[in-house]
C-alpha positions, -999 to +999 in steps of 0.1 A: -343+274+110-328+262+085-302+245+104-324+218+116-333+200+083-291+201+079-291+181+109-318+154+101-298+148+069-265+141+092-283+121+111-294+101+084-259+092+065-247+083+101-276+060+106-272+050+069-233+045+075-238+023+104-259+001+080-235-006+056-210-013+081-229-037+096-240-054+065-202-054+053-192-070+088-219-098+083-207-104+046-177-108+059-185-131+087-206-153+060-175-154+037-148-166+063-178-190+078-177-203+039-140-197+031-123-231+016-088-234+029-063-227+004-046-261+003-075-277-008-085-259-041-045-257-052-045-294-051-037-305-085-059-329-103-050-343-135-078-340-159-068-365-189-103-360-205-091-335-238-069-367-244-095-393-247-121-365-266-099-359-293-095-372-327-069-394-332 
């Protein structure tokens, strides 16, 4: 019966499938839940401080 150990193994990447699937769906969930909306990290900031640091 060879067959049946076949089967097990099936049965095993499906259950093994459905786990990544659900783990992807959650990492996505957490990443929108922690998404930053775009406008506020392409506001531009001037940064003046390589001015002041260098040698003059």
């Amino acid at each position: 019966m060879p067959g049946q150990g076949d089967e097990s193994v099936s049965r095993g990447e499906q259950i093994q499938a459905a786990e990544r699937e659900a783990a992807k769906r959650r990492l996505l969930e957490q990443a929108e839940a922690e998404r930053v909306p775009m406008e506020e990290t392409t506001r531009a900031v001037p940064d003046r401080r390589w001015r002041r640091d260098r040698p003059q």
